[in-house]
ZAMARGU-4260 file (C-alpha; in steps of 0.2 Angstrom, whole numbers, plus 5000, padded with zeros to 4 digits):
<rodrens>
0) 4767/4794/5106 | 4761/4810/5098 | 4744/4808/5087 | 4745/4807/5067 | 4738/4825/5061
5) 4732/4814/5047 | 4711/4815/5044 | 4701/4803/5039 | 4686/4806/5029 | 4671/4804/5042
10) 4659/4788/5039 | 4643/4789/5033 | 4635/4784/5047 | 4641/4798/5058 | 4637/4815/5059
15) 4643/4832/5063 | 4631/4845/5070 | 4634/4863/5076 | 4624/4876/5086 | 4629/4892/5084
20) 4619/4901/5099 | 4618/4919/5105 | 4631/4913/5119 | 4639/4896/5115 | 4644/4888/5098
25) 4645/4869/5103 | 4650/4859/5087 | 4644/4839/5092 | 4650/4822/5084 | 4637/4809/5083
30) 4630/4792/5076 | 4614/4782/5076 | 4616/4767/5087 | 4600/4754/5083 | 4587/4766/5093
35) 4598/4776/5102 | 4613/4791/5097 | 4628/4790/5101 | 4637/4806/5104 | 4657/4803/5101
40) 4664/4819/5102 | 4658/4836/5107 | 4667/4856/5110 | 4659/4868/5118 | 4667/4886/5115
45) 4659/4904/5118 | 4660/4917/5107 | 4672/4934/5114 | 4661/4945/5111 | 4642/4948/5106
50) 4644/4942/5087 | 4626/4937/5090 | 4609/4947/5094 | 4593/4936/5099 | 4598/4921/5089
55) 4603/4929/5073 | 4622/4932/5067 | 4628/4950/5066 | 4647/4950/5066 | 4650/4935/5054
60) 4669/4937/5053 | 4668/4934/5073 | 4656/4920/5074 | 4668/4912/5058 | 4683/4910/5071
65) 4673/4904/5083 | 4664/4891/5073 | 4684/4889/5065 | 4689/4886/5084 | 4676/4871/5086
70) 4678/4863/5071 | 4699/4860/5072 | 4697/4855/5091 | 4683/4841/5085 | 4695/4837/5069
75) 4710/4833/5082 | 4700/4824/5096 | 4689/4813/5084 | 4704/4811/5067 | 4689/4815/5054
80) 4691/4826/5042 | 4674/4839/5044 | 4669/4845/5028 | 4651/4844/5029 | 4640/4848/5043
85) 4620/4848/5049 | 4617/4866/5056 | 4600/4876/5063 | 4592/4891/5063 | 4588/4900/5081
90) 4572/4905/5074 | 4571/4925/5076 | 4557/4931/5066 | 4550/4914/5067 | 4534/4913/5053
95) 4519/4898/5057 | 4508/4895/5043 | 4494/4882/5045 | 4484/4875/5028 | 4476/4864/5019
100) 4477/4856/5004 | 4465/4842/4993 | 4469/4833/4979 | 4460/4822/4969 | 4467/4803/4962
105) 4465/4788/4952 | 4456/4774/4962 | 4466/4761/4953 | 4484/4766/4959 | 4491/4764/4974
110) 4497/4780/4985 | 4515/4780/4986 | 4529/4793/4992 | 4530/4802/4974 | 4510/4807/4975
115) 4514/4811/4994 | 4529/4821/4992 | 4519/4833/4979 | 4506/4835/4990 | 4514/4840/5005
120) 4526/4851/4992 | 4510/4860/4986 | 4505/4864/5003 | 4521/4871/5008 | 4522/4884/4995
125) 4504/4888/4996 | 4509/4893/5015 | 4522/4902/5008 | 4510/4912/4998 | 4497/4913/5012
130) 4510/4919/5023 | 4517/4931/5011 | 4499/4937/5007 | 4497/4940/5027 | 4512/4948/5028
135) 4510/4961/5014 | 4527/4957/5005 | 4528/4958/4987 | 4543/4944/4984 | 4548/4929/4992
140) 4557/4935/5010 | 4552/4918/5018 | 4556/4904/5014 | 4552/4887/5023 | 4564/4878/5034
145) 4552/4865/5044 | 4534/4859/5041 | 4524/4847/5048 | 4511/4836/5044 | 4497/4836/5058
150) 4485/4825/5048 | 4480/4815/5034 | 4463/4813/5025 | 4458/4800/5014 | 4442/4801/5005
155) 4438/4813/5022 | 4445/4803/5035 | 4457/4803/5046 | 4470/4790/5042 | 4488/4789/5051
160) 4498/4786/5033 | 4490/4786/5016 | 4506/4774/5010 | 4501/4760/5000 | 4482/4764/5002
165) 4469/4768/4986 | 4456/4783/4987 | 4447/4795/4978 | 4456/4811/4988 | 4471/4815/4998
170) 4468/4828/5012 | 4484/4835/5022 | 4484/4848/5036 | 4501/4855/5037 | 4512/4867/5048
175) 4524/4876/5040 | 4537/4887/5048 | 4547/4899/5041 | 4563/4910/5042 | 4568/4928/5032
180) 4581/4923/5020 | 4595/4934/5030 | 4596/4923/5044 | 4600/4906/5036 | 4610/4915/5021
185) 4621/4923/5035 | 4623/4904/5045 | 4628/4897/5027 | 4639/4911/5024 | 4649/4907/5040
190) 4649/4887/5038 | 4656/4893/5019 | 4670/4902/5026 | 4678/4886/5035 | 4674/4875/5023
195) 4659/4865/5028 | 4644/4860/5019 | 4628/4859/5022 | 4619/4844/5021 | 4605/4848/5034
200) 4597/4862/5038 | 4582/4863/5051 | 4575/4875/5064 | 4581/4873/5084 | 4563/4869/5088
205) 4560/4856/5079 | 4577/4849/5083 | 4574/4851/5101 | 4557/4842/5101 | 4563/4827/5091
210) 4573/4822/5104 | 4564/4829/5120 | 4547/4823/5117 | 4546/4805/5108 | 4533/4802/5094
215) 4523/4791/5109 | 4521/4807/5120 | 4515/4819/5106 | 4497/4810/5109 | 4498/4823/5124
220) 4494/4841/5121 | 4512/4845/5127 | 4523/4863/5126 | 4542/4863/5125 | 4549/4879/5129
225) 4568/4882/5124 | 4575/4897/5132 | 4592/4903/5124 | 4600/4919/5126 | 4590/4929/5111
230) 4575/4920/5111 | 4563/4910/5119 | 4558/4897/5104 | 4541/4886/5106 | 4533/4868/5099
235) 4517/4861/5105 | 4513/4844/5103 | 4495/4835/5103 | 4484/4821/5096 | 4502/4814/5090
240) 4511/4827/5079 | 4517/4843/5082 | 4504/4856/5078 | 4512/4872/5083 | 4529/4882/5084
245) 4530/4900/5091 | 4545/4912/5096 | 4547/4926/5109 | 4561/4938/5107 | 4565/4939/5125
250) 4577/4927/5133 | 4591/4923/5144 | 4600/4940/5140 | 4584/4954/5146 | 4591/4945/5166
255) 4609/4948/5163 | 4605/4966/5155 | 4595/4968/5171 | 4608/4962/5182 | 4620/4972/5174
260) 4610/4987/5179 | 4605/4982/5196 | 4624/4980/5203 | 4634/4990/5189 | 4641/4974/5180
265) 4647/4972/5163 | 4638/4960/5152 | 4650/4945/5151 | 4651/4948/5171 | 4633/4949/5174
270) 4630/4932/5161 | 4642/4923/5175 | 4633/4930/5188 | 4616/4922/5182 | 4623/4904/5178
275) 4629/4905/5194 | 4612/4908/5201 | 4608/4893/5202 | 4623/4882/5207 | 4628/4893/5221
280) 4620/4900/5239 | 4632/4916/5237 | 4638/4925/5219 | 4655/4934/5222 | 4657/4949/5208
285) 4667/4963/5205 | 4656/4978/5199 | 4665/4993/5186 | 4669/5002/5200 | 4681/4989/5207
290) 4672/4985/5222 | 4669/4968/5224 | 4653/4958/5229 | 4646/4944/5240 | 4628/4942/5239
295) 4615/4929/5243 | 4608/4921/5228 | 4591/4923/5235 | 4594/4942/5236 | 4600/4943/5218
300) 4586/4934/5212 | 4573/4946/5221 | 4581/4962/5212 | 4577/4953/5196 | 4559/4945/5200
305) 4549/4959/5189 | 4559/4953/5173 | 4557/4934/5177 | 4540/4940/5178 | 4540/4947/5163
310) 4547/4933/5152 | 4538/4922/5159 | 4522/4931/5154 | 4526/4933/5139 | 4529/4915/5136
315) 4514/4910/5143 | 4505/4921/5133 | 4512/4914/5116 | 4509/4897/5123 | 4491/4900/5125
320) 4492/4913/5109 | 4495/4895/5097 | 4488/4881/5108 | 4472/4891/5111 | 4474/4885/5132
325) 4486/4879/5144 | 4494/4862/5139 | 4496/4848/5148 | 4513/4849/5154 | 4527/4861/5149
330) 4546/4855/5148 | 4560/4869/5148 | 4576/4867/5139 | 4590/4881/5137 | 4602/4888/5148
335) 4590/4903/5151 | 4577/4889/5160 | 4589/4886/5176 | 4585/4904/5182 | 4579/4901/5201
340) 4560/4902/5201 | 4558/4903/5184 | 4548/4886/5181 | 4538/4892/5197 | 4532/4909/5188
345) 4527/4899/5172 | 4517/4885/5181 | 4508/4902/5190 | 4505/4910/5172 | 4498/4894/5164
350) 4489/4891/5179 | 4496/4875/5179 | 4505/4862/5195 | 4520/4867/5198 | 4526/4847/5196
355) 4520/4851/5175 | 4532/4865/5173 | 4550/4857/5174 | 4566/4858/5165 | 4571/4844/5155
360) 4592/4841/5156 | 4601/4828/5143 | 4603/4816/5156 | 4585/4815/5156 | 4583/4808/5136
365) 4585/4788/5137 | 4587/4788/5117 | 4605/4797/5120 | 4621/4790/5125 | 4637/4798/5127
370) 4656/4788/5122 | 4663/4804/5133 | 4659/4817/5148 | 4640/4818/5147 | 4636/4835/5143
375) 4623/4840/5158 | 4610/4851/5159 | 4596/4859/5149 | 4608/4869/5133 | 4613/4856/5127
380) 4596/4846/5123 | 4595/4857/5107 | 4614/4854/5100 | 4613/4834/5103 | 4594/4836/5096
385) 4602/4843/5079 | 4611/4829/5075 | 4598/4817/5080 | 4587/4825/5067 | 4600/4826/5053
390) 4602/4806/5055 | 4584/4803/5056 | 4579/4813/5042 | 4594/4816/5030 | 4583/4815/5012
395) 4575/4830/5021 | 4587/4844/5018 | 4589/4859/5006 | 4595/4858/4989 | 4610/4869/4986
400) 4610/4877/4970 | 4618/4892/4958 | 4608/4903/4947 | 4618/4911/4936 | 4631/4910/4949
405) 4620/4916/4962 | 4619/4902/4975 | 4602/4898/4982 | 4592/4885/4994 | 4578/4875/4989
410) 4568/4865/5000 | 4571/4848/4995 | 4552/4842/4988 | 4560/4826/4979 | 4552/4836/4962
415) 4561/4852/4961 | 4564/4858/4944 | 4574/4874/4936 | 4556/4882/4935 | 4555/4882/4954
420) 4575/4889/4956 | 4569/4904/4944 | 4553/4908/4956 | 4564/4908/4969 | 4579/4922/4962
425) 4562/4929/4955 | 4569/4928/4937 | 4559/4937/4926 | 4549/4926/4916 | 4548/4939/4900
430) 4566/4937/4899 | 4564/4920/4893 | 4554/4924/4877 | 4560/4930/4861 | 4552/4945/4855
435) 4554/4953/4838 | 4562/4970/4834 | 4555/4986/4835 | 4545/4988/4819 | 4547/5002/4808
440) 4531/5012/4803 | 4529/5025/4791 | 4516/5035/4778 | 4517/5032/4760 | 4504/5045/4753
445) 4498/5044/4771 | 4494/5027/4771 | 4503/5017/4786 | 4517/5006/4780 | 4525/4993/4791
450) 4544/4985/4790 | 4545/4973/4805 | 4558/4968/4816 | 4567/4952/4815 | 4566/4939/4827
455) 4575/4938/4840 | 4582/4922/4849 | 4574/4912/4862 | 4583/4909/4881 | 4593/4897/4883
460) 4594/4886/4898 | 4609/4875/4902 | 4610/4865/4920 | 4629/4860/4922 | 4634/4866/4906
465) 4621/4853/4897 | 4606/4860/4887 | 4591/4860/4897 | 4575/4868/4899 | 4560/4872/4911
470) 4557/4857/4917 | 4574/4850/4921 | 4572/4840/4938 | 4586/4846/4950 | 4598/4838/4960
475) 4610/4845/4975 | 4624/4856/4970 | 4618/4858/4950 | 4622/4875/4941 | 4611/4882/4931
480) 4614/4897/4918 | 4604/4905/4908 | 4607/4913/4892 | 4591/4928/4892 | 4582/4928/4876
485) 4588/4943/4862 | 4575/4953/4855 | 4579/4953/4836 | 4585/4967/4826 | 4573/4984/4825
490) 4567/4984/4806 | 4574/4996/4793 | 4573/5000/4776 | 4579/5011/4761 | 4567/5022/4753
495) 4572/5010/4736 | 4566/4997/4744 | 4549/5001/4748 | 4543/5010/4733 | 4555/5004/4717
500) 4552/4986/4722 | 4532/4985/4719 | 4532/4999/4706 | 4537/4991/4689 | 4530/4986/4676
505) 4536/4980/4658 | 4533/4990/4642 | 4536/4981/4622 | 4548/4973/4637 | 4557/4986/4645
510) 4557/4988/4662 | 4547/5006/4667 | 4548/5016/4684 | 4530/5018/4687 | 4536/5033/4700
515) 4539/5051/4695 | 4542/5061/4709 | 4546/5056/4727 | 4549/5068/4741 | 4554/5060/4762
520) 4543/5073/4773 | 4542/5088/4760 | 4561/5086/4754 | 4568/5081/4740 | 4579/5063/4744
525) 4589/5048/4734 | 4582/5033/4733 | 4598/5025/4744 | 4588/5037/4761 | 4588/5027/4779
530) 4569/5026/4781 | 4567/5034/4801 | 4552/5031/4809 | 4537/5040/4807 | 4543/5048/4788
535) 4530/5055/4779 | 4532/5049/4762 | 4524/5055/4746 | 4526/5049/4729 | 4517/5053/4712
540) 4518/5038/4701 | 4510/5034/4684 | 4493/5026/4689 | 4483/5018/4674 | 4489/5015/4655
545) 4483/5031/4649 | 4493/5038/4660 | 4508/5031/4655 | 4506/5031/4637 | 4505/5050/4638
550) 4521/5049/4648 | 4532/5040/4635 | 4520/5049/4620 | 4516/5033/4611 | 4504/5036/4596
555) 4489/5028/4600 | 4481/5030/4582 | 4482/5014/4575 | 4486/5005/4592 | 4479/4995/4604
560) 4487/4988/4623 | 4487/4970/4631 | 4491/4970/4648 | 4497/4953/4653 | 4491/4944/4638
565) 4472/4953/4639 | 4468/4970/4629 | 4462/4983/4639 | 4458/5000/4642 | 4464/5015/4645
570) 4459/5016/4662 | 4466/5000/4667 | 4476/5006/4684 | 4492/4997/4683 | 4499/4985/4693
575) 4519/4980/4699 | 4523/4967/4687 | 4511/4972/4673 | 4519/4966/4654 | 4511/4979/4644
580) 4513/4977/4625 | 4507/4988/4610 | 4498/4979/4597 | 4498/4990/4581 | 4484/4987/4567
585) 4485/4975/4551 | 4489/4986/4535 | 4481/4978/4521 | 4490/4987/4503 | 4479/4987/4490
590) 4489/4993/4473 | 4479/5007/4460 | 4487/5004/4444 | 4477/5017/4435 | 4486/5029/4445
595) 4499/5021/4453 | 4494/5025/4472 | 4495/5016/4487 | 4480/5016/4495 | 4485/5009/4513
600) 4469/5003/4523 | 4471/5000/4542 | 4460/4987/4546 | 4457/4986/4564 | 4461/4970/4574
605) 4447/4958/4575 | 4443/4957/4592 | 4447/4977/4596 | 4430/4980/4601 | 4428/4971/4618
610) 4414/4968/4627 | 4410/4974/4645 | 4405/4963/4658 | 4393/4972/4672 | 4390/4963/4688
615) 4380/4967/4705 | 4389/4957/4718 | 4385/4957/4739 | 4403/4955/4748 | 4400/4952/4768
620) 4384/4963/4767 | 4388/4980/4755 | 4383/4978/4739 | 4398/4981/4726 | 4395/4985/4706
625) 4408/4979/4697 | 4411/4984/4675 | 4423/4972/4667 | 4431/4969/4652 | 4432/4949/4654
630) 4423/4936/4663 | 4425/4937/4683 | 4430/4921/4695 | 4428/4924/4712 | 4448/4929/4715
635) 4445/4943/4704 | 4434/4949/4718 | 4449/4954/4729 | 4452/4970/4715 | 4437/4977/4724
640) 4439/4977/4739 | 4447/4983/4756 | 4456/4966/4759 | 4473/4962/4762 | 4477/4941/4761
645) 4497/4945/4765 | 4494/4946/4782 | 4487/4929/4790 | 4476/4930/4804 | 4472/4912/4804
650) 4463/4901/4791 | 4455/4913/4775 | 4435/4906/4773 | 4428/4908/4755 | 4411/4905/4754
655) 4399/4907/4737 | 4380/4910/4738 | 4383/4900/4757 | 4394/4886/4750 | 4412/4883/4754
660) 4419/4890/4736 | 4435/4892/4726 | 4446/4904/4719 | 4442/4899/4701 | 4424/4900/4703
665) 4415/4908/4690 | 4403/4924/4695 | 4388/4928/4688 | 4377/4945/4692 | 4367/4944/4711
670) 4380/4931/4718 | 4384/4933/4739 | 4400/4932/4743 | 4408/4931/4762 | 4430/4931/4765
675) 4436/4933/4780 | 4447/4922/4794 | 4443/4909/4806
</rodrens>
């Protein structure tokens, strides 16, 4: 009876986990079990050719049909439908940032996960910025994809778990470690290609550790070495956490390059050659030349002994590098660890007994079980170990998340908001703020005039098409897109504008140009002229009364002028708005009968003859004489001096002989006056 080819959708209690190595891509299918995990399913495939270098993907089109492969062979023997999956990153370039961070709480509430989770947030990114600052780079390259927390302080002591508990200040020590964005965008790439979704993504390391060395072991100052084909990834353990991770960019592959040389082998020839170092007396090969090959394991071993040596050093010196010393014990995982002799040359480098140098195979883990063929031997400790780690810790992953369709990954801090999506894309944060138009500046009579901009509008932010801002909290797969703010329109004007609008006044009520002559940097324009920036603009206008009644040639005889309501004199300098009116005088007619003449009498009007007001006056300091025809108040002030009230600068402060005063305020002769803004 042939099987159905129809999926089922996977349940939630099971996982699915691939690691994509420099060899091997093994694709496992898992599920938690009360303490133990369960692996169901499991395919092992290796790649054709080298896709991969030291751990990081370089052919992704290569490694996508590989990774395909796995996934429909898993999909037929297990019936689920695979659509998300829990992956890990090799750790090439491999970052370790330790810190520490403090923060100070209220005594009367309780610690819970929220005040937790924000600490240990705030000292990941301040490794992040420690790192970046150690590392000279100018942008955000790494990004976290594992931390740590090696201990908690409360009020300055050690405590195992803050939860629940009540102090003054939280302490944390935290290990951060952290990848170059290219090497998990590339494995996300790959696992986009066929379909999958992330739902967890950790560090090899950390996987491997999890399920190697239980939480009751890490009391030990322990080292777990995992040595792949492109690297050699590192995690120490002590006082109960894990306080260290290191890498070492030589692996499995510098002892097939060096057989490959030794006996003239091609590399996939050679990479046989060495797994079956160990398994076998004798290694039968066939070099390029065509002649083939029976030769003693024990011999082949001794051709390579100097680049044993050599990783081996180098991984001894990392260990010591991050531990400070030897640690206690040393298990070795990865396929590269079951070269003969290899456990022997580390225990001599650590100086350590041979009997605390071993490798460490699945059948060794007593939290694993298998439903299938147990997969045996030390490789496969890090693909079970990845989705161990998924199941235990499935709130820790990474937030998946597009930025104006740019897709990115945020380390899931339980408080991530679109603030912390635009540090990541390193959005410009000027963008966001609405700025006015250019203004447009220009001389009349050499005096700086101004014609601002409009405003522009502001940014606006929308998370899944709803209108958000700033602060909007986050959620897995959200879209955010963002409308940059638009600088307003650059100002202009027409020469009409400027200089007709504030140059009228009304005569026996007509309305009277007060300008002349006008001329837009020495030429002659209309007054319908674009203003450009930086015109030079010169006008002759009528400036006082006398002036003006010349112009129009009023008779002035038997005449006298109110401006606004008030008689004045001649050398009253006008004002836009001004209603100017000629007052002629009474004519009194007296009749002479004796000789039948008019005699006309102009009498002039009563109050014709004005008095003058003379005051001496103190304005911020400089003493200011002032003539008047009327009686001043303090607003009258403003006629005399440099101030300008149109353009606010914050709150205008009249004061009056040190009192707070008021526009309607009368002066009198000696008064102090202070105006300015506050």
């Amino acid at each position: 009876m042939e099987k159905s080819n129809e999926k089922i959708k996977m349940p939630n209690d099971r996982i699915f986990s691939l690691d994509i190595g420099t060899r091997t891509v093994v694709g496992v299918i898992g599920q938690q079990d009360e303490e133990k995990y369960r692996v169901t399913h499991y395919e092992i495939m290796e790649h054709p050719s080298r896709a991969m270098f030291d751990g990081q993907i370089h052919d992704i089109e290569k490694v996508v049909k590989v990774v395909e492969k796995v996934k429909i062979q898993l999909e037929e023997k297990s019936g689920y439908l695979l659509d998300q999956v829990s992956i890990a990153a090799a750790g090439r370039a491999l970052k370790t940032q330790m810190v520490s961070v403090e923060r100070n709480l209220d005594y009367t509430k309780t610690i819970d996960k929220d005040i937790i989770d924000q600490i240990e947030m705030e000292a990941i990114q301040l490794a992040q910025k420690e790192l970046e600052k150690k590392l000279d780079f100018s942008d955000s390259r790494y990004y976290c994809v594992g931390y740590t927390v090696s201990n908690y302080y409360l009020d300055s002591s050690v405590i195992t778990t803050p939860m629940g508990h009540r102090g003054n200040q939280l302490g944390i020590d935290v290990i951060a470690t952290f990848l170059p964005h290219i090497v998990v965008d590339s494995l996300y790439t790959v696992m986009d290609r066929v379909g999958l979704e992330v739902i967890n993504l950790t560090l090899e390391p950390i996987a491997a550790i999890n399920i190697a060395i239980p939480e009751n072991l890490r009391l030990l100052n322990l080292a777990l070495v995992d040595v792949g084909a492109g690297t050699s990834d590192i995690a120490l353990t002590k006082d109960g956490t894990v306080v260290s991770y290191g890498m070492v960019s030589k692996a499995g592959d510098m002892i097939t390059e060096n057989l490959s040389r030794e006996y003239l082998l091609d590399f996939d020839t050679a990479e046989n050659m060495k797994v079956n170092l160990s398994a076998n007396d004798t290694v039968d090969f066939c070099d390029i030349v065509g002649i083939q090959h029976n030769i003693p394991s024990e011999e082949v071993v001794s051709r390579i002994d100097e680049t044993i040596s050599k990783l081996c050093k180098s991984i001894s010196d990392t260990i010591i590098e991050f531990n400070g010393r030897a640690p206690s014990a040393v298990f070795c995982i990865g396929g590269g660890s079951q070269i003969p002799g290899f456990t022997d040359k580390l225990s001599e480098y650590l100086e350590l007994p041979s009997e605390r140098v071993v490798m460490k195979s699945t059948r060794d883990l007593k939290n694993i079980e298998f439903d299938t063929v147990p997969l045996d031997g030390p490789e496969y400790i890090t693909p079970v170990g990845i989705g161990f780690t998924a199941l235990k810790n499935r709130e820790s992953d990474f937030l998946q998340i597009l930025v104006n369709e740019k897709p990115i990954r945020l380390f899931n801090s339980k408080e991530l908001y679109v603030s912390d999506a635009l540090v990541l894309v390193g959005y410009n944060a000027r963008n966001l703020i609405s700025c006015r138009g250019q203004a447009l500046e220009f001389y009349i009579n050499e005096e700086k005039q101004s014609v601002y901009g409009e405003y522009g509008e502001a940014a606006q932010i929308y998370v899944n098409g709803v209108l958000a801002n700033l602060n909007t909290k986050l959620k897995n797969k959200d879209s955010i897109y963002i409308e940059q703010a638009m600088p307003g329109k650059a100002g202009k004007a027409v020469l009409k504008d400027v200089v007709r609008k504030n140059n009228k006044v009304s005569l026996n009520g007509t309305d009277v140009d007060l300008i002349k002559d006008i001329r837009v940097n020495d030429e002659m324009v209309d007054f319908d002229y674009d203003i450009d920036m930086g015109d030079k603009i010169f006008i002759d206008k009528i400036e006082n009364l006398h002036q003006l009644i010349e112009l129009y040639q009023i008779e002035t005889d038997y005449m006298t002028f109110k401006v606004n309501g008030e008689y004045k004199t001649m050398d009253y300098e006008l004002n836009h708005g001004d209603i100017i009116e000629t007052v002629v005088a009474k004519e009194t007619v007296r009749s002479n009968r004796e000789n039948d003449s008019i005699d006309v009498e102009m009498d002039i009007v009563e109050d014709l003859v004005m008095e003058s007001y003379v005051y001496q006056v103190v304005v911020n300091g400089d003493v200011i004489d002032v003539k008047s025809q009327e009686k001043m108040i303090f607003v009258d002030i403003f006629n005399y001096i440099d101030f300008d009230r149109s353009k606010s600068n914050g709150i205008l402060e009249l004061k009056l002989n040190g009192n707070r005063a008021n526009y309607t305020d009368a002066l009198k002769n000696g008064d102090v006056i202070e105006i300015g803004w506050r």
